[in-house]
HTML snippet that shows the backbone in 3Dmol.js (N, CA, C, O; Angstrom):
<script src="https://3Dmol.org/build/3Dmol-min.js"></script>
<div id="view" style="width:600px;height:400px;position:relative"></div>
<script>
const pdb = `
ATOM      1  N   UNK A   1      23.416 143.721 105.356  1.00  0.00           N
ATOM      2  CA  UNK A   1      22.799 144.578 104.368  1.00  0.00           C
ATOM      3  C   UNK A   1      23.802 145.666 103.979  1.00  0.00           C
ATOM      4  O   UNK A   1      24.678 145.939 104.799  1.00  0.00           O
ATOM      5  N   UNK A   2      23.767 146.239 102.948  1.00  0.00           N
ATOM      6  CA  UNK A   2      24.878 146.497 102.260  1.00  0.00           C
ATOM      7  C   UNK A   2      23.948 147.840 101.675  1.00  0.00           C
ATOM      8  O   UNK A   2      23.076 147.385 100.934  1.00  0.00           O
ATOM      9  N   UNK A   3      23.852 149.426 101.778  1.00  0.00           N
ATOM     10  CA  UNK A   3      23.701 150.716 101.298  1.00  0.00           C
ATOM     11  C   UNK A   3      24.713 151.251 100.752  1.00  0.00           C
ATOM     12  O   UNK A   3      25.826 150.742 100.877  1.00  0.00           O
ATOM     13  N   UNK A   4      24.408 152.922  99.705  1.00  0.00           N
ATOM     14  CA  UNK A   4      25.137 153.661  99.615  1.00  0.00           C
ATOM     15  C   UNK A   4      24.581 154.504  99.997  1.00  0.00           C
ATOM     16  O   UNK A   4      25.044 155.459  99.374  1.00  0.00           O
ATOM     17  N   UNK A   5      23.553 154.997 100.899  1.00  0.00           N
ATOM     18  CA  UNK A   5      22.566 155.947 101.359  1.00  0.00           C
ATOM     19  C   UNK A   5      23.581 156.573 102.396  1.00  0.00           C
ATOM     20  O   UNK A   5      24.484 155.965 102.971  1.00  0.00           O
ATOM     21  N   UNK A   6      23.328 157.607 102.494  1.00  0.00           N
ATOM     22  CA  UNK A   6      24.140 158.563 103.992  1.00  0.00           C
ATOM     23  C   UNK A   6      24.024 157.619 105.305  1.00  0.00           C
ATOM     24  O   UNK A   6      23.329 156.670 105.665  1.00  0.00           O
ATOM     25  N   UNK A   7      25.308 158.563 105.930  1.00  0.00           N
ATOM     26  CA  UNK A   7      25.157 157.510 106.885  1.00  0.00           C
ATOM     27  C   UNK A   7      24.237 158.284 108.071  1.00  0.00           C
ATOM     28  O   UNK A   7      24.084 157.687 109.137  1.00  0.00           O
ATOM     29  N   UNK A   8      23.643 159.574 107.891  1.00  0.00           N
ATOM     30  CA  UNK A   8      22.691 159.678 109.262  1.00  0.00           C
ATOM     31  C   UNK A   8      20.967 158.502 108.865  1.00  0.00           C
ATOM     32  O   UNK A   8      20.275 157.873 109.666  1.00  0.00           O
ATOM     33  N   UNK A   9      20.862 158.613 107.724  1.00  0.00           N
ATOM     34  CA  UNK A   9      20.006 157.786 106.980  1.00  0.00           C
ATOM     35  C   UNK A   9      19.735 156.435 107.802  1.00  0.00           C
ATOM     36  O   UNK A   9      18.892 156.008 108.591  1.00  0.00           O
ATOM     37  N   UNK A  10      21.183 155.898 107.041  1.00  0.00           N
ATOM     38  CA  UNK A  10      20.976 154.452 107.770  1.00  0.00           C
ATOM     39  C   UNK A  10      21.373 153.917 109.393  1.00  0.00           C
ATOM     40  O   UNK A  10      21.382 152.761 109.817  1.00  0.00           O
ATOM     41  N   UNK A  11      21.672 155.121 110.072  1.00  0.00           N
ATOM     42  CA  UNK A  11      21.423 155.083 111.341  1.00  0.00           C
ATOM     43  C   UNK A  11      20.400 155.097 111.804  1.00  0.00           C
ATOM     44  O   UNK A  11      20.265 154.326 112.754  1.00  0.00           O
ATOM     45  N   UNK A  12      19.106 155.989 111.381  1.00  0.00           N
ATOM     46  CA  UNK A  12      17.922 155.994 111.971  1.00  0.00           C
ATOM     47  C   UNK A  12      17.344 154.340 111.646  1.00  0.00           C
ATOM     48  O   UNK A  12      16.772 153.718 112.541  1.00  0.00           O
ATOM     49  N   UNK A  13      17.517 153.872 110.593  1.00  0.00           N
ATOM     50  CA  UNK A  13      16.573 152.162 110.309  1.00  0.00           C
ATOM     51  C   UNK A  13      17.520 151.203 111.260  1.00  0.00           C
ATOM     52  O   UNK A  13      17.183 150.032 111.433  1.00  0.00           O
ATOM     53  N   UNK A  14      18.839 151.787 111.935  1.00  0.00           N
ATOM     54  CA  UNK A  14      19.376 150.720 112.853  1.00  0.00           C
ATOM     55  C   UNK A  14      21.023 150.080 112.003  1.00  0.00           C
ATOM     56  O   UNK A  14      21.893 149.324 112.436  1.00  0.00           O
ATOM     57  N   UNK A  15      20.895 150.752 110.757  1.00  0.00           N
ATOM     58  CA  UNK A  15      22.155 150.195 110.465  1.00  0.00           C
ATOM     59  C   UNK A  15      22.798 150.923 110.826  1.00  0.00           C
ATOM     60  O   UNK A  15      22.469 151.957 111.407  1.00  0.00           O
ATOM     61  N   UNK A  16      24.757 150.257 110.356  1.00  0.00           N
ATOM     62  CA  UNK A  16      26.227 150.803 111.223  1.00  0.00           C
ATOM     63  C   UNK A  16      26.895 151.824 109.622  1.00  0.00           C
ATOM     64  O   UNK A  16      26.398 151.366 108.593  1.00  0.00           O
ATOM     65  N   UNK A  17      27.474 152.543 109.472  1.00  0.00           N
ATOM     66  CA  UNK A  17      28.490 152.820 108.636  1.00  0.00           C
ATOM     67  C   UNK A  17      29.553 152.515 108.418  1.00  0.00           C
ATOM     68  O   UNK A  17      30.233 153.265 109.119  1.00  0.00           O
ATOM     69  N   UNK A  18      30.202 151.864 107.871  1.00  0.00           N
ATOM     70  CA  UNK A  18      31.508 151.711 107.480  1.00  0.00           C
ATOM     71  C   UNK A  18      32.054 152.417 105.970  1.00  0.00           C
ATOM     72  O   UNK A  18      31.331 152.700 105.015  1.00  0.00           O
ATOM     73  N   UNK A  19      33.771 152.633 106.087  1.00  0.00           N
ATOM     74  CA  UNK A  19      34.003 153.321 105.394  1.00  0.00           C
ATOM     75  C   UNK A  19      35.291 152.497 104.843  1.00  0.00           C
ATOM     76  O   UNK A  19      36.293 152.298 105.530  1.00  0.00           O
ATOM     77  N   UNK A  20      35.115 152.020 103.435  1.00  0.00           N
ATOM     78  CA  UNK A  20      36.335 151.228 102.961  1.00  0.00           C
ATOM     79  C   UNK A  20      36.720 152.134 102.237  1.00  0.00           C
ATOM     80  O   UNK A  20      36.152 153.139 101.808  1.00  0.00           O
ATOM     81  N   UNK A  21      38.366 151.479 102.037  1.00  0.00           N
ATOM     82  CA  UNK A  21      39.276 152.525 101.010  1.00  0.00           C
ATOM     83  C   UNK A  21      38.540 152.073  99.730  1.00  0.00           C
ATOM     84  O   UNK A  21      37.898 151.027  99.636  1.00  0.00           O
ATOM     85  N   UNK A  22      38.709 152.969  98.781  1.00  0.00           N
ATOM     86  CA  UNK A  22      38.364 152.477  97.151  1.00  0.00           C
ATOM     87  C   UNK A  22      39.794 151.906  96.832  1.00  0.00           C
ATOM     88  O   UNK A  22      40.878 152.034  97.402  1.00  0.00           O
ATOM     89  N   UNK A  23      39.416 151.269  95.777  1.00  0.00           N
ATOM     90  CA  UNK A  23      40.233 150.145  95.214  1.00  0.00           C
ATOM     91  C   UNK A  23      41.689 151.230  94.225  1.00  0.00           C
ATOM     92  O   UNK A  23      42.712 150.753  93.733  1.00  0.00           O
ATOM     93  N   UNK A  24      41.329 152.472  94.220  1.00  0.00           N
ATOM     94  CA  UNK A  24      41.985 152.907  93.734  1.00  0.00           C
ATOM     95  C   UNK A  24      42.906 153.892  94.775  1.00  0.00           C
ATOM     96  O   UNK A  24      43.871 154.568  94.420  1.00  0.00           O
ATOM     97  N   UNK A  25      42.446 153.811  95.924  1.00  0.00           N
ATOM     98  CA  UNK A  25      43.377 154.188  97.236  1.00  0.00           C
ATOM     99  C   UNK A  25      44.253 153.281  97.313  1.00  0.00           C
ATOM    100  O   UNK A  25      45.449 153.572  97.297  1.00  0.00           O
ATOM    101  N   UNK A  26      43.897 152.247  97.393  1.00  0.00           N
ATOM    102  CA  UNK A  26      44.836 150.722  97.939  1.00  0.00           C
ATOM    103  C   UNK A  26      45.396 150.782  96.542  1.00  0.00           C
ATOM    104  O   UNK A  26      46.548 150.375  96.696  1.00  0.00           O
ATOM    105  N   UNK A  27      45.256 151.019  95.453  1.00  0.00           N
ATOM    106  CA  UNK A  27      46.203 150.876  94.880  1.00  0.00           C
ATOM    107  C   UNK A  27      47.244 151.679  94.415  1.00  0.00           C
ATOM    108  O   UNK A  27      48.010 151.206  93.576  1.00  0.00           O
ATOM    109  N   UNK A  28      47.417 152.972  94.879  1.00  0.00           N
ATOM    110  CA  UNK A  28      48.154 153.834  95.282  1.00  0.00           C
ATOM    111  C   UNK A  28      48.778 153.698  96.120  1.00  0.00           C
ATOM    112  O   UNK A  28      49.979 153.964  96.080  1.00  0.00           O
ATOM    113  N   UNK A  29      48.099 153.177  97.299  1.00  0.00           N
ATOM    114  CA  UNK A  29      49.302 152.813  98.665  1.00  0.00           C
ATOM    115  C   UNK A  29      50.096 151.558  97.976  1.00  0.00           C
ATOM    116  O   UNK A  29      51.278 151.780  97.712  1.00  0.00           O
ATOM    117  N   UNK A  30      49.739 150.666  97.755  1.00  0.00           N
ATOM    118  CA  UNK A  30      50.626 149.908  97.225  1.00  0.00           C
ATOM    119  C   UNK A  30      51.625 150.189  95.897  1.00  0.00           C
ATOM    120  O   UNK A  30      52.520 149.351  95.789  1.00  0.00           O
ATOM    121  N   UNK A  31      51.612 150.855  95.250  1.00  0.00           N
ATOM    122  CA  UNK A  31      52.471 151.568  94.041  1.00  0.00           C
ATOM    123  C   UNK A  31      53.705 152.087  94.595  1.00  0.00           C
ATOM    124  O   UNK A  31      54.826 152.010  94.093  1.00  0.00           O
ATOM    125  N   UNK A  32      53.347 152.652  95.747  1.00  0.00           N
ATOM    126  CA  UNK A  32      54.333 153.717  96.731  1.00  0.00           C
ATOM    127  C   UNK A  32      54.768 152.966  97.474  1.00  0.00           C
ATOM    128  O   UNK A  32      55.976 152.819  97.288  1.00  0.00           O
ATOM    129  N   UNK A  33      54.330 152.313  98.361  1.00  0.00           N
ATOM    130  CA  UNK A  33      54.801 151.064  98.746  1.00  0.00           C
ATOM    131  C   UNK A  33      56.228 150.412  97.466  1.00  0.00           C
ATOM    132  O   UNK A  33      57.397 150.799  97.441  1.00  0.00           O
ATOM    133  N   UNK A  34      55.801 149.729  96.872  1.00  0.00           N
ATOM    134  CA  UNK A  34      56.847 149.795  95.845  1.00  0.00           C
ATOM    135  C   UNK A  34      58.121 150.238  95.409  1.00  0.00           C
ATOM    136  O   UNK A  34      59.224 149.709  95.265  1.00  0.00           O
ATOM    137  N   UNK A  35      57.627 151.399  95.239  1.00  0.00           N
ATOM    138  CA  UNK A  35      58.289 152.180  94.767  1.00  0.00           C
ATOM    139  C   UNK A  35      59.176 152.579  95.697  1.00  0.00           C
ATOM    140  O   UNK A  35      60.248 152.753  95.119  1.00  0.00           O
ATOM    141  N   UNK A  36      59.286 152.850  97.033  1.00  0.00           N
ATOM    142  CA  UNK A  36      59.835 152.915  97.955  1.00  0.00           C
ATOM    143  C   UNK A  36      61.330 151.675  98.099  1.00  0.00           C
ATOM    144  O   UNK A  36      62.557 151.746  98.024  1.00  0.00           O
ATOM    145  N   UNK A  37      60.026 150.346  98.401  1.00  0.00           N
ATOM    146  CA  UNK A  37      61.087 149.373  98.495  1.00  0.00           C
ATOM    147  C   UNK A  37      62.305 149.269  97.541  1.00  0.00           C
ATOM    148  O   UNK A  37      63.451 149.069  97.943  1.00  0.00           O
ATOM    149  N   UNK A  38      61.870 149.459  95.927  1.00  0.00           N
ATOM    150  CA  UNK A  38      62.580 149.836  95.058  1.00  0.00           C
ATOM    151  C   UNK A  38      64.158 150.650  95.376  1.00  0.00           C
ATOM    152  O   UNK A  38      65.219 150.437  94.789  1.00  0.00           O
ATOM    153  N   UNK A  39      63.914 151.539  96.397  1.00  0.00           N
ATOM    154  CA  UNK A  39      65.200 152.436  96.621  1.00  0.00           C
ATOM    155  C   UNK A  39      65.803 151.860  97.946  1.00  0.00           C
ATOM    156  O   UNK A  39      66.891 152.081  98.478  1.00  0.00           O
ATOM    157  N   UNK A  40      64.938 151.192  98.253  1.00  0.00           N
ATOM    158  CA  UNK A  40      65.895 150.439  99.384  1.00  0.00           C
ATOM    159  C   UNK A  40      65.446 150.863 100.709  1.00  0.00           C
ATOM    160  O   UNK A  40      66.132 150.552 101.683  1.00  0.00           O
ATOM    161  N   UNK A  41      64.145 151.681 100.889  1.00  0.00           N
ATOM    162  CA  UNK A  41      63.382 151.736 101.927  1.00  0.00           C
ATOM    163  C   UNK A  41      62.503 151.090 102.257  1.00  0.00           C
ATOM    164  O   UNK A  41      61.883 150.643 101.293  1.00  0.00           O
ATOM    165  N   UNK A  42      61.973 150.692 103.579  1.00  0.00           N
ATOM    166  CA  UNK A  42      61.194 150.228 104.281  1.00  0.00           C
ATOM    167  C   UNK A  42      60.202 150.749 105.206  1.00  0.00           C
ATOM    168  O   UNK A  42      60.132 150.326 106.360  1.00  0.00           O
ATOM    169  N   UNK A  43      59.467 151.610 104.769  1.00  0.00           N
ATOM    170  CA  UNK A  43      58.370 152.399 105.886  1.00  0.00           C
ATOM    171  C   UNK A  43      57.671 151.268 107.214  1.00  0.00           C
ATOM    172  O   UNK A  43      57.032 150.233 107.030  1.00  0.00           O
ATOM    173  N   UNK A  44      57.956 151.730 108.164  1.00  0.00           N
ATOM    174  CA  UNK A  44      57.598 151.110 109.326  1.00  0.00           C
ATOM    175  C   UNK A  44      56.000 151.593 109.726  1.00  0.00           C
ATOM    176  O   UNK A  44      55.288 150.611 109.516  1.00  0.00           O
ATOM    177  N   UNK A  45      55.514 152.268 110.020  1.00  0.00           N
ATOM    178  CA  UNK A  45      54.483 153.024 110.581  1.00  0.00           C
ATOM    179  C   UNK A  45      54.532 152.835 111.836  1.00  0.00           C
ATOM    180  O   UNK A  45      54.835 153.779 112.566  1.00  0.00           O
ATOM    181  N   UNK A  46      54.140 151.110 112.555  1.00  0.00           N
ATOM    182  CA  UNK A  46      54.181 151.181 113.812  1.00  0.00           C
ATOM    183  C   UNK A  46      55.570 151.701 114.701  1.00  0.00           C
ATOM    184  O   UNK A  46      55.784 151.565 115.906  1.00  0.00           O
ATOM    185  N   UNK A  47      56.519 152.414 113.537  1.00  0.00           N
ATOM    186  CA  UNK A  47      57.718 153.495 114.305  1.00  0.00           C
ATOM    187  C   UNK A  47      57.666 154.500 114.078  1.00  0.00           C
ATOM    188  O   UNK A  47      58.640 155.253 114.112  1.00  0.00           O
ATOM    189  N   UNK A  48      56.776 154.757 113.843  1.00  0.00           N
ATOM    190  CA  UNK A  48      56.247 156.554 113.399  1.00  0.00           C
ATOM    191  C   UNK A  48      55.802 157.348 114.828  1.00  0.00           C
ATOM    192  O   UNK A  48      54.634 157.415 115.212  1.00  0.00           O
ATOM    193  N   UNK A  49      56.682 157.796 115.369  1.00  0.00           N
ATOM    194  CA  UNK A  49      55.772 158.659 116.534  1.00  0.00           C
ATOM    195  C   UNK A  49      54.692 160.138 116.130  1.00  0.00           C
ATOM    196  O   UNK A  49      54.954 161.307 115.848  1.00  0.00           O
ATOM    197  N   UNK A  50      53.524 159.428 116.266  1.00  0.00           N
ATOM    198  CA  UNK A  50      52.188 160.548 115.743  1.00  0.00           C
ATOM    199  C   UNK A  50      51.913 161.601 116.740  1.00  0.00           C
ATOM    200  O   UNK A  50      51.230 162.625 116.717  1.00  0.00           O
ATOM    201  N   UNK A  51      52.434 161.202 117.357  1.00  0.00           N
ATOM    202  CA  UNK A  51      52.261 162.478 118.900  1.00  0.00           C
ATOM    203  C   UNK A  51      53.621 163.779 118.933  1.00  0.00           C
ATOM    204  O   UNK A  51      53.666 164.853 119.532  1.00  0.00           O
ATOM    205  N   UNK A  52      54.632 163.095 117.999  1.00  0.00           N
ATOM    206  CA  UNK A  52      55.649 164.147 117.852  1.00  0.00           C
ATOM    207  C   UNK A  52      56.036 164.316 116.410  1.00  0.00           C
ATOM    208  O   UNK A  52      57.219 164.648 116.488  1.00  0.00           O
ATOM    209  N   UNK A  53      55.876 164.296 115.784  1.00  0.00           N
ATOM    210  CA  UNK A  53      55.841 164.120 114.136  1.00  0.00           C
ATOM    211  C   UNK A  53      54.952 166.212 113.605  1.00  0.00           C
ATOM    212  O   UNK A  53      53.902 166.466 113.013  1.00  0.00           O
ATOM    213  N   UNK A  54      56.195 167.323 114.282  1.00  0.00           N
ATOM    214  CA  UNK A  54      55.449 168.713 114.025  1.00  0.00           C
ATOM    215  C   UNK A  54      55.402 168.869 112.451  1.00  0.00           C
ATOM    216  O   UNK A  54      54.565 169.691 112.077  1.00  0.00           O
ATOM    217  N   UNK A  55      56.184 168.202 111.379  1.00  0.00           N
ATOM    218  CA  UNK A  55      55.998 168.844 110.483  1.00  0.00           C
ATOM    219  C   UNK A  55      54.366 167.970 109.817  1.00  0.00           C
ATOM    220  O   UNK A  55      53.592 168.582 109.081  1.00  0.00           O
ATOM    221  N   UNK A  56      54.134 166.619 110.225  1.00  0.00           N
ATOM    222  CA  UNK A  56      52.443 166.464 109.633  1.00  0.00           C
ATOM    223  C   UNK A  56      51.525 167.370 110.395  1.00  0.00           C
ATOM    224  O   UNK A  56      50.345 167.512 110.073  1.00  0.00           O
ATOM    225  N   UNK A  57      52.146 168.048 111.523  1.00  0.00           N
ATOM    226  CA  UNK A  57      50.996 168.380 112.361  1.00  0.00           C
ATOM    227  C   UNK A  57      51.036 170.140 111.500  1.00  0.00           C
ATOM    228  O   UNK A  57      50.093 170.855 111.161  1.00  0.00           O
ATOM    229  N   UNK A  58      52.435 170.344 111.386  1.00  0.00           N
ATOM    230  CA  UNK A  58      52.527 172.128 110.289  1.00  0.00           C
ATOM    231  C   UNK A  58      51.189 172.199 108.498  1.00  0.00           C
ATOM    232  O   UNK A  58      50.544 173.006 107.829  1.00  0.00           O
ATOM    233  N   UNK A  59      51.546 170.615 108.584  1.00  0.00           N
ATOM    234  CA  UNK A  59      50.771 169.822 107.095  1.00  0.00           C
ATOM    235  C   UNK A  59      49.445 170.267 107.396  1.00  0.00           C
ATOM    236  O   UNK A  59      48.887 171.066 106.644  1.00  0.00           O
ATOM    237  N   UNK A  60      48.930 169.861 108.347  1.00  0.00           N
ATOM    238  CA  UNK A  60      47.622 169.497 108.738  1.00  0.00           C
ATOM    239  C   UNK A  60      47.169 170.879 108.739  1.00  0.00           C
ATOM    240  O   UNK A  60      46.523 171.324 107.790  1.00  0.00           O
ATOM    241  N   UNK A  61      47.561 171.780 110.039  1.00  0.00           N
ATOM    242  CA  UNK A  61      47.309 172.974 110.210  1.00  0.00           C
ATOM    243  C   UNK A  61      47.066 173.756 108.969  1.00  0.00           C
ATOM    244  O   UNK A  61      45.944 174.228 108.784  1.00  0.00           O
ATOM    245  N   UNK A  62      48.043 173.940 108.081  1.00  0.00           N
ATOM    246  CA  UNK A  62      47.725 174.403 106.529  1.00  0.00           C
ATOM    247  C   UNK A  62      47.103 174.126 106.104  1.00  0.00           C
ATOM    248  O   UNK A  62      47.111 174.922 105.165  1.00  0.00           O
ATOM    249  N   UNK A  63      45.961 173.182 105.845  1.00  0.00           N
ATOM    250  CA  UNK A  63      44.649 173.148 105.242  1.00  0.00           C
ATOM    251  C   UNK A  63      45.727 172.946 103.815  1.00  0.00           C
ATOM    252  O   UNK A  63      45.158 173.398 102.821  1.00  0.00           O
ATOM    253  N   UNK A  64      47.119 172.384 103.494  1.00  0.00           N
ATOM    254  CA  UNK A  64      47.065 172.096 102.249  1.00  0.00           C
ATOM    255  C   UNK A  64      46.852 170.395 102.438  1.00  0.00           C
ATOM    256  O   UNK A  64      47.656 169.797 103.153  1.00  0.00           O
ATOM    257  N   UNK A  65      46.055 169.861 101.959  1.00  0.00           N
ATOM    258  CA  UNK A  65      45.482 168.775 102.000  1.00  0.00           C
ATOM    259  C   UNK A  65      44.938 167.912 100.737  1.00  0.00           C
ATOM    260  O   UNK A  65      44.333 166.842 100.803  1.00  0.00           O
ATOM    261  N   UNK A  66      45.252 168.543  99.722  1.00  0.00           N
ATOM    262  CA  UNK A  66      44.586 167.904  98.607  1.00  0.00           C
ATOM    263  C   UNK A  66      45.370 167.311  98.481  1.00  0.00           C
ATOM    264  O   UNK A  66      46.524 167.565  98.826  1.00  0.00           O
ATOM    265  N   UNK A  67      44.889 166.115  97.822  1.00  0.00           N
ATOM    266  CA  UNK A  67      44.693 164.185  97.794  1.00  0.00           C
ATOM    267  C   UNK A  67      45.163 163.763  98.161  1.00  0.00           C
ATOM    268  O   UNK A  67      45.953 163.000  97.605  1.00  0.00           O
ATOM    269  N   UNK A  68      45.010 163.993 100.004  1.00  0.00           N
ATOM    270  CA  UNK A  68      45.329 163.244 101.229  1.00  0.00           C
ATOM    271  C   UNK A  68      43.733 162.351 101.436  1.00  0.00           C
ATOM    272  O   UNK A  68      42.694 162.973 101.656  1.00  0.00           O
ATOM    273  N   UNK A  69      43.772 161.010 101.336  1.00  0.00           N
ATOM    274  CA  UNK A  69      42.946 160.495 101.408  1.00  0.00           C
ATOM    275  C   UNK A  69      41.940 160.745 102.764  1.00  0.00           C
ATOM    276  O   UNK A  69      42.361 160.095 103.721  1.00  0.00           O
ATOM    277  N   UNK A  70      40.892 161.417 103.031  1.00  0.00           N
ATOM    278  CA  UNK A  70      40.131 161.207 103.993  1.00  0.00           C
ATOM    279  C   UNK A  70      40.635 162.787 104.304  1.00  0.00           C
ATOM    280  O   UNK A  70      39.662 163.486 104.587  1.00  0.00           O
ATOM    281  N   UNK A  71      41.586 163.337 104.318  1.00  0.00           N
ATOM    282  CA  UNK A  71      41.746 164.959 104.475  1.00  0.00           C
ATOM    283  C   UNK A  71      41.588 166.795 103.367  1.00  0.00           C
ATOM    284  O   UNK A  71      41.815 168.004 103.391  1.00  0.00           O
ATOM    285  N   UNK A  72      41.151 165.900 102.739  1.00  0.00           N
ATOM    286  CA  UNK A  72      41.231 166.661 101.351  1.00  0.00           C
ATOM    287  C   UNK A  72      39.416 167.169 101.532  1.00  0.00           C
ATOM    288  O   UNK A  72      39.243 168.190 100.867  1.00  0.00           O
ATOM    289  N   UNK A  73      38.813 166.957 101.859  1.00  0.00           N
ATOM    290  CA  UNK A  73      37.351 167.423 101.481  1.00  0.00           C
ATOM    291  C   UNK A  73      37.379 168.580 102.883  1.00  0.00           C
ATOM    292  O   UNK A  73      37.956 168.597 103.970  1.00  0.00           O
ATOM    293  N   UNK A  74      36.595 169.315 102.296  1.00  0.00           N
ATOM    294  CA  UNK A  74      35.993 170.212 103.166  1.00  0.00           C
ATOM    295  C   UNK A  74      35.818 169.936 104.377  1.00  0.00           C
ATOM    296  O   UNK A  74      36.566 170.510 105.168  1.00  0.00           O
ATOM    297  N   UNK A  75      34.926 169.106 104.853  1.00  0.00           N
ATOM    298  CA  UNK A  75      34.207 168.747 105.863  1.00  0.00           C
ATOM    299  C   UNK A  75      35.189 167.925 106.725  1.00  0.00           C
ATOM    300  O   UNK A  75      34.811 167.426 107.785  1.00  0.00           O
TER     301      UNK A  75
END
`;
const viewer = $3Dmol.createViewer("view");
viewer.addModel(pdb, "pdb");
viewer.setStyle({}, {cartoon: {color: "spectrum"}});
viewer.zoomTo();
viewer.render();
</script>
């Protein structure tokens, strides 16, 4: 079964939440993606160390966050 109702909503009748990218996220990551390879880079991620990486963590702390997907809203 398939909602757009909140998700404390459809927890109480027993359903799960899930949260997909919009089609216009994925297609941003992929543009950049691109565009990247284009210059002759290759972003790895699974070589990204997230536990030592201070300047996303300086990012984060700043609350500058707009249209960081999933970090940009208030909440």
């Amino acid at each position: 079964m398939v909602t757009q109702f909140d998700m404390k909503i459809v927890e109480k009748i027993g359903l799960v939440k899930f949260d997909f990218l919009g089609l216009r996220n994925l297609t941003v990551i992929a543009s950049t993606l691109d565009l990247l390879r284009r210059q002759g880079l290759t972003p790895r991620i699974s070589r990204t160390s997230i536990s030592t990486d201070s300047a996303t963590y300086r990012l984060l702390a700043s609350g500058d966050t707009t249209g960081v997907f999933q970090l940009e809203a208030p909440g």
